[in-house]
C-alpha positions in Angstrom: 8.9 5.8 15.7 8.7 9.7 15.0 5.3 10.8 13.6 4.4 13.9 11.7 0.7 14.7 11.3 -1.1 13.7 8.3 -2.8 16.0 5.9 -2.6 17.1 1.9 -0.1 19.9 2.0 -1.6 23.0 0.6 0.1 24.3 -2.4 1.8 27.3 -1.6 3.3 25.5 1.5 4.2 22.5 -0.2 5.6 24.9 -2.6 7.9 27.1 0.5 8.9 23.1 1.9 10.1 22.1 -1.6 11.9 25.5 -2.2 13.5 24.7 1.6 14.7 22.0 0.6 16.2 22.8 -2.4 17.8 25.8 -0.2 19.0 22.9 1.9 21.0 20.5 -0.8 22.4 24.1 -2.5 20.2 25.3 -5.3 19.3 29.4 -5.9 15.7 30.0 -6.0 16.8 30.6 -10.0 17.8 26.8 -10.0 14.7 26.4 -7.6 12.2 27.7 -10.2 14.2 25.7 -13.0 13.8 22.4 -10.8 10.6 19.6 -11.9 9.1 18.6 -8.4 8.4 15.6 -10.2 11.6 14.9 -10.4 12.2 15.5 -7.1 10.0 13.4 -5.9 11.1 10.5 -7.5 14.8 11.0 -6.3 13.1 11.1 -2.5 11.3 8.3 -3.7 14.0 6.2 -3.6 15.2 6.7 0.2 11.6 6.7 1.3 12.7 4.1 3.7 13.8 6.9 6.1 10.5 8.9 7.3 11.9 12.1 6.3 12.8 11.5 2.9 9.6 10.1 2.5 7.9 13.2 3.4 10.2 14.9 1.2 8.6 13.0 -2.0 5.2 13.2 -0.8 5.6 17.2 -0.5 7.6 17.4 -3.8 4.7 15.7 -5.8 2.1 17.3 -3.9 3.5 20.4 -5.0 2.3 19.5 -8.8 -1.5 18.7 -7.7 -2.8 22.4 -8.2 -1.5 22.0 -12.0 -1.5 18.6 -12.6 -4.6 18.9 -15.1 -2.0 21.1 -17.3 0.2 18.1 -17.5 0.0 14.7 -19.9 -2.2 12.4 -18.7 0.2 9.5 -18.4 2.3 12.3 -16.2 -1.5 12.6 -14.0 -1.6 9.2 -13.7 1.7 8.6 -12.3 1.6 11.3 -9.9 -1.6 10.4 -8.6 -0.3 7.1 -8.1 2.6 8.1 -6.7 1.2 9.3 -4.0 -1.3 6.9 -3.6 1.3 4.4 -2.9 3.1 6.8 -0.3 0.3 7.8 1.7 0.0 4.0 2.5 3.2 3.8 3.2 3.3 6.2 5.6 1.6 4.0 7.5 4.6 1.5 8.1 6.2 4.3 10.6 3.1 3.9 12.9 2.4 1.8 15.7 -0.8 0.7 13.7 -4.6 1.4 13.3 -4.1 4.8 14.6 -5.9 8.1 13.6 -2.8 9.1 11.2 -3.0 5.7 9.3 -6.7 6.2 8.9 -5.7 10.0 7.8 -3.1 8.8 5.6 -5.6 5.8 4.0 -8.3 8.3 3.7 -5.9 10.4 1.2 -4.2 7.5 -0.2 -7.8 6.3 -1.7 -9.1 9.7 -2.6 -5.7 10.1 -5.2 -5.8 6.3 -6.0 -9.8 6.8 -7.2 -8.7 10.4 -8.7 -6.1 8.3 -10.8 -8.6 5.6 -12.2 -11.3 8.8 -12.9 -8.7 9.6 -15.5 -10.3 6.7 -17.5 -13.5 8.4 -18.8 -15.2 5.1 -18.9 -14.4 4.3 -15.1 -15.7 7.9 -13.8 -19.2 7.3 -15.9 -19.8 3.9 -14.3 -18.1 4.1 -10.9 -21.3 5.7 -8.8 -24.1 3.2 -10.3 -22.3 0.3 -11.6 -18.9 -0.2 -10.0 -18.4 -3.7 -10.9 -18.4 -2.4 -14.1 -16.6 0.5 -14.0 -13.8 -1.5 -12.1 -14.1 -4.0 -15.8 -13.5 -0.7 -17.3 -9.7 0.1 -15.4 -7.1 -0.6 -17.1 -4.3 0.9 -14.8 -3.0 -2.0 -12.4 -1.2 0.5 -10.2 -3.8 2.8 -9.8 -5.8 -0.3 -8.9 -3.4 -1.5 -6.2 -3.2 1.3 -4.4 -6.3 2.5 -4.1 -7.4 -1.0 -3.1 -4.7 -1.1 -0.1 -5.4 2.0 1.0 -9.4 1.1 0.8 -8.6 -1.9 2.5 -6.4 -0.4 5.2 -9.7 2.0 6.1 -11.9 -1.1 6.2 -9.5 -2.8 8.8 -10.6 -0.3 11.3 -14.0 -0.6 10.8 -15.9 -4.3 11.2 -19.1 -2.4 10.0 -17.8 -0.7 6.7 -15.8 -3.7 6.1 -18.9 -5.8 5.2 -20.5 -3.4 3.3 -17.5 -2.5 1.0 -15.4 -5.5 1.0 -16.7 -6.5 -1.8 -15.5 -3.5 -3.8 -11.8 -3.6 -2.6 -11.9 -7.5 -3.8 -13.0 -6.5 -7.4 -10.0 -3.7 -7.2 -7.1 -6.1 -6.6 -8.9 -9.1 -8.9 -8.8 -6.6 -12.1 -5.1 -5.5 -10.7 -4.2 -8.9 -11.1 -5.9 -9.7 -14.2 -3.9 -6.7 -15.8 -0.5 -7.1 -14.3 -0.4 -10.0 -11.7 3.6 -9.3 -10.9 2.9 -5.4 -10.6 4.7 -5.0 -7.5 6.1 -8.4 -6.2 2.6 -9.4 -6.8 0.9 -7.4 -4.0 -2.4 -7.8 -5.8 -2.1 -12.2 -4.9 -0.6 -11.2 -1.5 -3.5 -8.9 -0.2 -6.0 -10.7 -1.9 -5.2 -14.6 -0.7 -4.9 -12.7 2.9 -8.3 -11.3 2.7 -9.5 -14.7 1.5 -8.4 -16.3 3.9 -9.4 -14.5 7.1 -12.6 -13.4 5.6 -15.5 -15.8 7.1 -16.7 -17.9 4.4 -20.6 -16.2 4.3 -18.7 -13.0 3.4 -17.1 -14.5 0.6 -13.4 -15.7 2.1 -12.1 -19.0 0.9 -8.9 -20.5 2.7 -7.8 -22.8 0.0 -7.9 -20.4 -3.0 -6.5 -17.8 -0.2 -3.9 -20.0 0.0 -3.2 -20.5 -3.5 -2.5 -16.2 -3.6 -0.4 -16.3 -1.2 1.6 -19.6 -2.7 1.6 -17.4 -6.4 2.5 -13.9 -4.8 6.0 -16.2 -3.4 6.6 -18.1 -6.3 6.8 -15.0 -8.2 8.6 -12.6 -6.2 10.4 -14.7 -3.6 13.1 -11.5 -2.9 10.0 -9.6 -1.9 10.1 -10.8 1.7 6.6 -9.3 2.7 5.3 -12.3 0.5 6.7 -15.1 2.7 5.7 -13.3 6.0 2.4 -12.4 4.8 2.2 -16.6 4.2 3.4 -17.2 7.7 1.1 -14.6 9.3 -2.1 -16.0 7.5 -1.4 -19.4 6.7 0.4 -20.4 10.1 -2.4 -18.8 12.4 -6.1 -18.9 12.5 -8.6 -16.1 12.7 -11.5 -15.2 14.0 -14.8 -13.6 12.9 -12.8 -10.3 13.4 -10.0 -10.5 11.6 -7.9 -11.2 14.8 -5.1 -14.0 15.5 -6.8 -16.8 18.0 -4.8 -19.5 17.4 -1.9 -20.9 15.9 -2.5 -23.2 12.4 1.0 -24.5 12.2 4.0 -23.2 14.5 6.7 -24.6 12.6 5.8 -23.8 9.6 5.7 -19.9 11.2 8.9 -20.2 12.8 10.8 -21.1 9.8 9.6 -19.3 7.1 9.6 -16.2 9.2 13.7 -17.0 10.5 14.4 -17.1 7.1 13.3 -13.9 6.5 15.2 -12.1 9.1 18.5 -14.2 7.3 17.7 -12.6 4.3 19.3 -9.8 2.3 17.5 -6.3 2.0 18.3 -6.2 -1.8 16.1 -4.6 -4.0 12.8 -3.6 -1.8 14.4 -1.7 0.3 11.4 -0.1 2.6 9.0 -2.9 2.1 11.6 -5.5 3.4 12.9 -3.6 6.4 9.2 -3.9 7.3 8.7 -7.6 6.7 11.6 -8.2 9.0 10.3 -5.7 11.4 6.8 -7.9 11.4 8.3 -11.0 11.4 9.9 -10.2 14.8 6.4 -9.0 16.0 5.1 -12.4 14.5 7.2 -14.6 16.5 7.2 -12.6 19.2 3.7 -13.4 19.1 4.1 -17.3 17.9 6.0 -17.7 21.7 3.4 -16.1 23.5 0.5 -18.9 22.4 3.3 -21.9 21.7 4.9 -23.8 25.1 
């Protein structure tokens, strides 16, 4: 897949990409100048399923950093977020655990934590008492998406991952506690799959794992990433790593994940072109240890 390299735009050239593109669908640098980036970015938004457009939102938003603390704080928040969420999803047109998706991760977290600073009470707490300071959120987005991008950093890095696992836990289990649907219930899916592979001295429980990953379907059975994130942690086993060593139940696997390649795209569209994209990898990988 076609790569860019991974950095936060600087204003001014953020500003000179946005104005290109603008040049690009028609509109005068008058219209240009009239034109909310925010606005912009949400319209990219919606194709971010092609790598361009993608880009596209992530420079039209970034374009509103420099000012943002002129804007409402429900505006902040959503921007922040915004791009948050994109920055990890920049990461789906990667090969994986490459440089750019720690890059990418890196920023994702810094805007996800700049989102949740905009609650005073979380930005007194966070450096002495995080626990409590994660109590204090009350933005289940912001909480999402700085855990998955937190998370995504940790995956390439055994070390760090003991030491801060802990933290992106708490992050998804207040997510959930605020809005457990947010998102075809990401928060249950990443949280019963790191409870799952995580060795039980660090914390990881299979069976309430398991239970996550049973909720995240029940609830939002369209969003196919659910039903192969089931398959991929339920239907192998793990080791002490994080890595597939064996396979838990092969027809279970094979099922769940054929069904997702028969079903429609409908209304997730980037997040289930890549759940069909890794359920071929997953039974590509199921035939390798199965006769």
């Amino acid at each position: 897949m076609p790569k860019t390299t991974l950095r936060v735009i600087e204003p001014v050239a953020a500003l000179l990409v946005l104005l290109t593109i603008l040049a690009l669908a028609g509109l005068s640098p008058a219209g240009a100048q009239e034109a909310d980036p925010i606005e912009l970015g949400n319209a990219a938004f919606e194709g971010r399923f092609e790598l361009e457009t993608m880009i596209e939102a992530i420079v039209a938003y970034e374009a509103t950093v420099a000012t943002l603390d002129s804007r409402p704080i429900e505006t902040q928040a959503f921007v922040l977020n915004r791009l948050a969420q994109l920055y990890y999803e920049r990461t789906t047109f990667t090969t994986g655990n490459t440089e750019e998706d720690r890059d990418a991760f890196e920023i994702g977290r810094a805007y996800g934590l700049r989102s949740l600073r905009l609650n005073g009470e979380f930005a007194a707490l966070e450096e002495d008492r995080f626990d409590d300071a994660v109590a204090a959120a009350t933005d289940p987005v912001a909480l999402l998406w700085t855990a998955d991008n937190w998370g995504g950093l940790l995956n390439s890095d055994p070390i760090l991952g003991m030491l801060q696992l802990g933290r992106v836990r708490m992050l998804y289990e207040r997510s959930l506690a605020l809005d457990e649907a947010y998102w075809g219930a990401s928060a249950h899916n990443a949280l019963g799959a790191m409870l799952v592979v995580t060795p039980a001295f660090l914390g990881g429980d299979e069976e309430a794992g398991l239970q996550h990953l049973e909720r995240a379907v029940e609830i939002a059975p369209s969003y196919l990433l659910n039903r192969v994130v089931r398959a991929q942690y339920w239907g192998f086993t793990y080791d002490l790593f994080g890595a597939i060593d064996g396979v838990r139940d092969a027809a279970f696997v094979e099922a769940e994940l054929a069904s997702v390649l028969d079903a429609p795209i409908g209304d997730w569209p980037l997040w289930n072109r890549e759940a069909k994209r890794e359920a071929e990898t997953l039974l590509a990988e199921l035939g390798e240890r199965t006769p």
